[in-house]
mmCIF file of the C-alpha atoms, coordinates in Angstrom:
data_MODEL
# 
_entry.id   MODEL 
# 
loop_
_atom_site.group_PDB 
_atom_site.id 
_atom_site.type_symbol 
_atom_site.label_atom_id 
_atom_site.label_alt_id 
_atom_site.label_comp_id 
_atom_site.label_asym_id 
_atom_site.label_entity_id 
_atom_site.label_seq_id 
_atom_site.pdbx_PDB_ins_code 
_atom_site.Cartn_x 
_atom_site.Cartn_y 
_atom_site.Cartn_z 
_atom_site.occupancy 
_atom_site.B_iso_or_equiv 
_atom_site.pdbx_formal_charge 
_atom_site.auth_seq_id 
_atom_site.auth_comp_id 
_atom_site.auth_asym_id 
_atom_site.auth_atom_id 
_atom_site.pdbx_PDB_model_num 
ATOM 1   C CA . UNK A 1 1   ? -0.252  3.800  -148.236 1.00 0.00 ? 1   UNK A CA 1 
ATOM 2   C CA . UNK A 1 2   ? -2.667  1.914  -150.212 1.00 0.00 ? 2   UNK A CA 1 
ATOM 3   C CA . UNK A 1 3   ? -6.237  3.154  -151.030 1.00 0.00 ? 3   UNK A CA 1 
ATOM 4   C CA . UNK A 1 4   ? -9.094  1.518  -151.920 1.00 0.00 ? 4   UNK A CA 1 
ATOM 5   C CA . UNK A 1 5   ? -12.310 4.213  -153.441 1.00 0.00 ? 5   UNK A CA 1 
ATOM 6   C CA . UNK A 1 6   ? -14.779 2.811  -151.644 1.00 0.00 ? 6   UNK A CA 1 
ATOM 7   C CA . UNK A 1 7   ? -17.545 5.225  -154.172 1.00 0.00 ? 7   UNK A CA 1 
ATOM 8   C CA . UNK A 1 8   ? -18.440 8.376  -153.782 1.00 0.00 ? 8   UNK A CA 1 
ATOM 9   C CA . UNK A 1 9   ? -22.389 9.827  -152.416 1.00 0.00 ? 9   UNK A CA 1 
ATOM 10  C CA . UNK A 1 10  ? -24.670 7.605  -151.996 1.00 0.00 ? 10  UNK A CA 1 
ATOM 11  C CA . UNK A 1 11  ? -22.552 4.537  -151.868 1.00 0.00 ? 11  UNK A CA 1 
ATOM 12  C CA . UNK A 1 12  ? -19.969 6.163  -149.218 1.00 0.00 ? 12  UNK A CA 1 
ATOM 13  C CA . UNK A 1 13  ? -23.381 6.685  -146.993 1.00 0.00 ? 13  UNK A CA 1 
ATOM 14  C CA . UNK A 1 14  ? -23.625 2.966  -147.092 1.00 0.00 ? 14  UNK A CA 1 
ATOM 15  C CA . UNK A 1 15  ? -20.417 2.313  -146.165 1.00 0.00 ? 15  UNK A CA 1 
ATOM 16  C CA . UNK A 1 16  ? -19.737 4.753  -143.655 1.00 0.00 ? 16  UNK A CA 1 
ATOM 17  C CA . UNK A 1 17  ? -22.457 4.460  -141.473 1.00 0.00 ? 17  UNK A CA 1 
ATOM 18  C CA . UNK A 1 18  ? -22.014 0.447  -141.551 1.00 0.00 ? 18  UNK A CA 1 
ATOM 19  C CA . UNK A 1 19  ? -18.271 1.072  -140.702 1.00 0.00 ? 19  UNK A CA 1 
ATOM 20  C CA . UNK A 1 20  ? -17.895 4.078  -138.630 1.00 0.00 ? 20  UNK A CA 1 
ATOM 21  C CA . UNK A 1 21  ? -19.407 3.968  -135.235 1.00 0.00 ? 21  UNK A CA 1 
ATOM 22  C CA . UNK A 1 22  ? -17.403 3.042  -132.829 1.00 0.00 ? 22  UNK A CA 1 
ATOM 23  C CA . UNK A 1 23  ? -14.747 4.396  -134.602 1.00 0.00 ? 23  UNK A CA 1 
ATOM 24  C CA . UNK A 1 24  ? -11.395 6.303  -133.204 1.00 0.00 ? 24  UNK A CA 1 
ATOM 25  C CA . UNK A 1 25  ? -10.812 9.450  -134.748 1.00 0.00 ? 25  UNK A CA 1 
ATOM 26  C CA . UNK A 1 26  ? -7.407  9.765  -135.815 1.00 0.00 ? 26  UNK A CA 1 
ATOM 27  C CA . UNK A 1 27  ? -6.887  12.584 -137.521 1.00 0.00 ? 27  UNK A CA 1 
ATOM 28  C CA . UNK A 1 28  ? -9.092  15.767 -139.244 1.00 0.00 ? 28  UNK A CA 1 
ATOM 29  C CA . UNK A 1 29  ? -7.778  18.050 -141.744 1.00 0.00 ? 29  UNK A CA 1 
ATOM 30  C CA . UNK A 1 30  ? -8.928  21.125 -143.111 1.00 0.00 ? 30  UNK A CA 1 
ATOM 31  C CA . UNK A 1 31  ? -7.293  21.974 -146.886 1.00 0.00 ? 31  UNK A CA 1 
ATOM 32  C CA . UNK A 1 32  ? -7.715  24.155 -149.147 1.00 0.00 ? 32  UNK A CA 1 
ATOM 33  C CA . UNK A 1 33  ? -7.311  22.839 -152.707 1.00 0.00 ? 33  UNK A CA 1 
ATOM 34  C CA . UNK A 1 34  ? -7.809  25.174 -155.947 1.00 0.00 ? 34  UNK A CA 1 
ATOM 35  C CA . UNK A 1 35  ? -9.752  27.612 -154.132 1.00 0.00 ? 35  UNK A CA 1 
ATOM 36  C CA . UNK A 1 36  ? -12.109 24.812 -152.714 1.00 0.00 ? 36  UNK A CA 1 
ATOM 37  C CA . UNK A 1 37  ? -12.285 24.057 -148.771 1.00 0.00 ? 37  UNK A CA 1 
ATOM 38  C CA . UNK A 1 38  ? -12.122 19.972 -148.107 1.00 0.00 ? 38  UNK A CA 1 
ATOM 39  C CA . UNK A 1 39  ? -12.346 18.110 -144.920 1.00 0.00 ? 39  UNK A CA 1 
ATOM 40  C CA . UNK A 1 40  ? -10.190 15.049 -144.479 1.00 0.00 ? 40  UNK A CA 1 
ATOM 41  C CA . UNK A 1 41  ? -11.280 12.647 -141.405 1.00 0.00 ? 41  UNK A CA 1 
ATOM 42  C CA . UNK A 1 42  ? -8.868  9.727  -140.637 1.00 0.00 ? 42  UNK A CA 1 
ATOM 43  C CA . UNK A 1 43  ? -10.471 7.013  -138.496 1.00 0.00 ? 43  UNK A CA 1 
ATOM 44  C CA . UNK A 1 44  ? -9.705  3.396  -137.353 1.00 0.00 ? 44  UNK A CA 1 
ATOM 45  C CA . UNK A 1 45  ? -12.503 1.099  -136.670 1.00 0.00 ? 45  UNK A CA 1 
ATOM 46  C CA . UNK A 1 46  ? -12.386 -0.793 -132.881 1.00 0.00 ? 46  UNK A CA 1 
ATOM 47  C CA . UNK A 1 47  ? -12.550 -4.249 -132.862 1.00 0.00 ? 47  UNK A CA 1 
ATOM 48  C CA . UNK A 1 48  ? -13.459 -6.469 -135.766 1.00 0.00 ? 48  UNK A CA 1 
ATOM 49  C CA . UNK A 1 49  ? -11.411 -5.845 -138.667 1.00 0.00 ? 49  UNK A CA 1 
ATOM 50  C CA . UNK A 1 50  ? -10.186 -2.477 -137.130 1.00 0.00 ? 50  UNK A CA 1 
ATOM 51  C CA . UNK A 1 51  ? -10.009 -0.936 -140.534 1.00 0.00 ? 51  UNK A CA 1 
ATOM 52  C CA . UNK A 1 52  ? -8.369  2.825  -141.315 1.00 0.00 ? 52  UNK A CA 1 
ATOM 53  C CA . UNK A 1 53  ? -11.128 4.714  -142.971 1.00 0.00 ? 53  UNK A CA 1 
ATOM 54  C CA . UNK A 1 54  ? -10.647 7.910  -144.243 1.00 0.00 ? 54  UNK A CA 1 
ATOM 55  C CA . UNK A 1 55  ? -13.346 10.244 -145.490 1.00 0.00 ? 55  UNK A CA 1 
ATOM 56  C CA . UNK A 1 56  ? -13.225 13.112 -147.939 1.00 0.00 ? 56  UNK A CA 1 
ATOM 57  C CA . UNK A 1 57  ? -15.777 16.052 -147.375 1.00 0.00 ? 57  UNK A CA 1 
ATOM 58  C CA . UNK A 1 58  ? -15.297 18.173 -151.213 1.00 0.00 ? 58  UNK A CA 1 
ATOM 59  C CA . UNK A 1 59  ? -17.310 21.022 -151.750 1.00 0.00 ? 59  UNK A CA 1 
ATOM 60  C CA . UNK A 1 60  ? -17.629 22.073 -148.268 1.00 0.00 ? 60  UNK A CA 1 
ATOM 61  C CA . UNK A 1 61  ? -20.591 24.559 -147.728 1.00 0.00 ? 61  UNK A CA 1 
ATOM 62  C CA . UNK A 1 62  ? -20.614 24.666 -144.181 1.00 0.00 ? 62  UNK A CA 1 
ATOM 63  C CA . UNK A 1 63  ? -18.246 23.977 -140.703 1.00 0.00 ? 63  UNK A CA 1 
ATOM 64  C CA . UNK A 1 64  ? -19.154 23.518 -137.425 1.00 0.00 ? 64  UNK A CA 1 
ATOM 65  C CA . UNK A 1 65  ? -16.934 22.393 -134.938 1.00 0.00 ? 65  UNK A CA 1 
ATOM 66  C CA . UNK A 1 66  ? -17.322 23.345 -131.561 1.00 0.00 ? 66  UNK A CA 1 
ATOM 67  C CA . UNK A 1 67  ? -15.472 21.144 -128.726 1.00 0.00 ? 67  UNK A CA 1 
ATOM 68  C CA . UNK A 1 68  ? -17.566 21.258 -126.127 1.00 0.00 ? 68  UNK A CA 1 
ATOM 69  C CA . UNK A 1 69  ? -16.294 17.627 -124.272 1.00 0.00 ? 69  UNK A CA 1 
ATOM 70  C CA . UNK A 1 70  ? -18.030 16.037 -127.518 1.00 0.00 ? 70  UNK A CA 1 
ATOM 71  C CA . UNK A 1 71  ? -16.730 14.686 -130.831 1.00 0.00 ? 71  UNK A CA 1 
ATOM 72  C CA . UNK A 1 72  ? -13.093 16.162 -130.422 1.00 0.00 ? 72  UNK A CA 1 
ATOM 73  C CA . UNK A 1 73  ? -12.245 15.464 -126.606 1.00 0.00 ? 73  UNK A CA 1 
ATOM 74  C CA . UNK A 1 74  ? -13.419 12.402 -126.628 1.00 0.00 ? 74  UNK A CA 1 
ATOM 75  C CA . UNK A 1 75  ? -11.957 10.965 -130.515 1.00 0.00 ? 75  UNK A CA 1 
ATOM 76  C CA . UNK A 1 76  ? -14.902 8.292  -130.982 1.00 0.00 ? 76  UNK A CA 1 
ATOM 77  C CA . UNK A 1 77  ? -17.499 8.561  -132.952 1.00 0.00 ? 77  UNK A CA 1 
ATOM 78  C CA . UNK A 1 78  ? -20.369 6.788  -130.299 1.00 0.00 ? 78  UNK A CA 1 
ATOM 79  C CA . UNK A 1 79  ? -23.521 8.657  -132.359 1.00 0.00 ? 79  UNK A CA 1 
ATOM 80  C CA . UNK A 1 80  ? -23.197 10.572 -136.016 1.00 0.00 ? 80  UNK A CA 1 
ATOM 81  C CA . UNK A 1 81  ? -26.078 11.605 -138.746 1.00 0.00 ? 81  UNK A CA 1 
ATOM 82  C CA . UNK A 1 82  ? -25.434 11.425 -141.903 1.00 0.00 ? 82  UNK A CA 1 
ATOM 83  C CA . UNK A 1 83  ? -27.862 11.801 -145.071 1.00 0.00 ? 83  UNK A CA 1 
ATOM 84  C CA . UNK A 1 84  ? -28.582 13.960 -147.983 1.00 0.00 ? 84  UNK A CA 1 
ATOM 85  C CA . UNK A 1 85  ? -30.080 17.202 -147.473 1.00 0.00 ? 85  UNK A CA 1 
ATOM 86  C CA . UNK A 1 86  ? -30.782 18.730 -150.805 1.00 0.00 ? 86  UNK A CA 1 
ATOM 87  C CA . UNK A 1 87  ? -28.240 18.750 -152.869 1.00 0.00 ? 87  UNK A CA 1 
ATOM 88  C CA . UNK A 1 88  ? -25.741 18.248 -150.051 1.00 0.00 ? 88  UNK A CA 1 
ATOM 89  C CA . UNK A 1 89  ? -24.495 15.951 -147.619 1.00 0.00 ? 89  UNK A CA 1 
ATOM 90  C CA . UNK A 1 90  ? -25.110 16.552 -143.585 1.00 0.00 ? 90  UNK A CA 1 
ATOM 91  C CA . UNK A 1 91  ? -22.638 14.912 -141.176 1.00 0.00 ? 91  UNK A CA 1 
ATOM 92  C CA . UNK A 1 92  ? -22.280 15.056 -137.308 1.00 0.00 ? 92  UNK A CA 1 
ATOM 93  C CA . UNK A 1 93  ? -20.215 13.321 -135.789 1.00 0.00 ? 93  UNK A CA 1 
ATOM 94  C CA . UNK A 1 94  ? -21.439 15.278 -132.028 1.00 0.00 ? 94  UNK A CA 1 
ATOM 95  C CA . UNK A 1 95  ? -26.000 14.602 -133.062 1.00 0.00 ? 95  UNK A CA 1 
ATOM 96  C CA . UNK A 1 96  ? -27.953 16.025 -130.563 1.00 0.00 ? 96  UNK A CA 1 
ATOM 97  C CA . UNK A 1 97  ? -30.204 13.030 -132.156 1.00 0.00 ? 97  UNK A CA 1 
ATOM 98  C CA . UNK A 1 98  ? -30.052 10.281 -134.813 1.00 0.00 ? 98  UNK A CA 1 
ATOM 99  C CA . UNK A 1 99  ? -32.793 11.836 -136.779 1.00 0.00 ? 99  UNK A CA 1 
ATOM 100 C CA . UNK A 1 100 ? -32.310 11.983 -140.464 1.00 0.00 ? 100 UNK A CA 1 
ATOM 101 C CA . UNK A 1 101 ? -32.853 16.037 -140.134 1.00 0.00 ? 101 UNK A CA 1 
ATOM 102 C CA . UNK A 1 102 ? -30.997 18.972 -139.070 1.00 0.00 ? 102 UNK A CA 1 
ATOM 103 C CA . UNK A 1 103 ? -30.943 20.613 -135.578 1.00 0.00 ? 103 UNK A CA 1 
ATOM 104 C CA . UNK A 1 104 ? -29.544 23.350 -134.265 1.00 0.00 ? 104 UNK A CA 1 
ATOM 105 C CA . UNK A 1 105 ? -27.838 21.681 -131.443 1.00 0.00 ? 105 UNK A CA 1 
ATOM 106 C CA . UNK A 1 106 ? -25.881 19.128 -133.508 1.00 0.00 ? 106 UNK A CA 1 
ATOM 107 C CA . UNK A 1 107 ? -21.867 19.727 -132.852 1.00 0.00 ? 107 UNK A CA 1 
ATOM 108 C CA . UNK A 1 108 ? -19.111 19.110 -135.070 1.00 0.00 ? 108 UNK A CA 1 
ATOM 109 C CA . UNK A 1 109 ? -21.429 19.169 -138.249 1.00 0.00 ? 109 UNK A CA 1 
ATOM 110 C CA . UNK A 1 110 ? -19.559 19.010 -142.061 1.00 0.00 ? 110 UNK A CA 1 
ATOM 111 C CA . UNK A 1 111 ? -22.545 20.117 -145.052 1.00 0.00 ? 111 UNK A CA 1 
ATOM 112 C CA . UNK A 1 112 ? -20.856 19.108 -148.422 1.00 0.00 ? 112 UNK A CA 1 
ATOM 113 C CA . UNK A 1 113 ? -21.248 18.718 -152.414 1.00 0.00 ? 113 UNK A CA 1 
ATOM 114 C CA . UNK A 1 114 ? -19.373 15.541 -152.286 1.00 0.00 ? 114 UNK A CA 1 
ATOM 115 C CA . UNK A 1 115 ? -18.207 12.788 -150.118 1.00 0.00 ? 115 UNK A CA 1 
ATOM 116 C CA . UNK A 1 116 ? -15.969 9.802  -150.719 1.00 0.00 ? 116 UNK A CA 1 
ATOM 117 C CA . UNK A 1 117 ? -14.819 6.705  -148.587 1.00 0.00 ? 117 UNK A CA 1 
ATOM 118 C CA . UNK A 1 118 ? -11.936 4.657  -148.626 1.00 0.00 ? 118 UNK A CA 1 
ATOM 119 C CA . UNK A 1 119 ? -10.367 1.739  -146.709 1.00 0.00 ? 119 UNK A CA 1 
ATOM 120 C CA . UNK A 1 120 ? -7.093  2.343  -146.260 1.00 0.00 ? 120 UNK A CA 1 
ATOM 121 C CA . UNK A 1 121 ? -4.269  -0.025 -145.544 1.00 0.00 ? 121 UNK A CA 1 
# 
């Protein structure tokens, strides 16, 4: 499998939220790597190009995933937020909204250090 970095922060916000809605949901992991939790999303874009994107969550701060018929059932990402909150990164890929702030009733919500993008063929 052949990777290419798309950047890391700010860059992979570009990137993913020009590349990932509409998106199938392949695949999330949850690792553990030297004592550090890291989220792994595997996603293939519909239509177009139809791309495999993959998205690294490092530093992980905070999980919330709670299927309730949203972003896990269903394995497309129709609606997400993602922007910098602090010194982290907020993701939902389940947004109660598309506002660039949190809310309590976001679902399946990632809050990270780091996050990187990647095309993958």
């Amino acid at each position: 499998m052949k990777e290419e970095k798309i950047d890391s922060n700010e860059s992979s916000i570009d990137f993913i939220k020009d590349n990932i809605r509409d998106a199938q949901i392949l695949k999330i992991s949850f690792l553990f790597e030297n004592y550090e939790k890291k989220i792994v999303i595997d996603l293939v874009q519909i239509g177009g190009q139809s791309n495999k994107i993959r998205l690294e969550f490092e530093e992980v701060q905070f999980i919330s995933f709670y299927d309730d018929e949203g972003c896990i059932v269903e394995h497309y990402v129709e609606y997400f937020k993602l922007f910098k909150n602090g010194d982290s990164y907020y993701f939902s890929i389940d947004p109660y909204d598309e506002e660039e702030k949190v809310n309590s009733d976001d679902n399946c919500v990632i809050v990270a250090k780091k996050i990187k993008g990647y095309v993958i063929e």
